[in-house]
N, C-alpha and C positions, 0 to 999 in steps of 0.2 A: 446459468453460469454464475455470475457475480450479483450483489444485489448493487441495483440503480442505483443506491448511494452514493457509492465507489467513481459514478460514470457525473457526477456534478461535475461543471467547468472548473470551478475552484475548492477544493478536497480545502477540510481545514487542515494550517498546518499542526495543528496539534495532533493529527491520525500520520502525519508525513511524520513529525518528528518520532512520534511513539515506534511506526516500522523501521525509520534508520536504525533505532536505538538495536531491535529486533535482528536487525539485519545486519548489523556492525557496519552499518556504511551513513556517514551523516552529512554525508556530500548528496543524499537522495534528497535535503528539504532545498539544496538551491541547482536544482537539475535545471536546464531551459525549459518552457510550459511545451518545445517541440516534444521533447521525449514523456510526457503525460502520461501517451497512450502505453507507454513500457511499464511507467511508474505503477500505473491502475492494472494490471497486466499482472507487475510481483506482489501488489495489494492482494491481489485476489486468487494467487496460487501462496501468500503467507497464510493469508485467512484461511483456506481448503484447510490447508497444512495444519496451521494451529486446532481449527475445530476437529481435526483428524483424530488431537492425542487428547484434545479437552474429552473425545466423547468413550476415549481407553480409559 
């Protein structure tokens, strides 16, 4: 599915801000650490995504 990276207890935020930036939402770098597992969840359906069009 994801690579382990992704599943570290503390993502840096510099991978957080890079996907708000991505996602148009930059209320994702002060989310509460409950919602992580959502956090790592749209990490890893952006990343699919982007490698999707990197590989067209």
């Amino acid at each position: 599915m994801c690579n382990t990276s992704l599943r570290r207890k503390s993502p840096s935020k510099r991978l957080n801000h890079d996907f708000s930036h991505l996602s148009g939402n930059p209320n994702l770098i002060i989310m509460p650490s409950k919602t992580q597992n959502v956090i790592q969840t749209r990490l890893c359906i952006a990343i699919r995504h982007i490698a999707l069009h990197v590989k067209q």
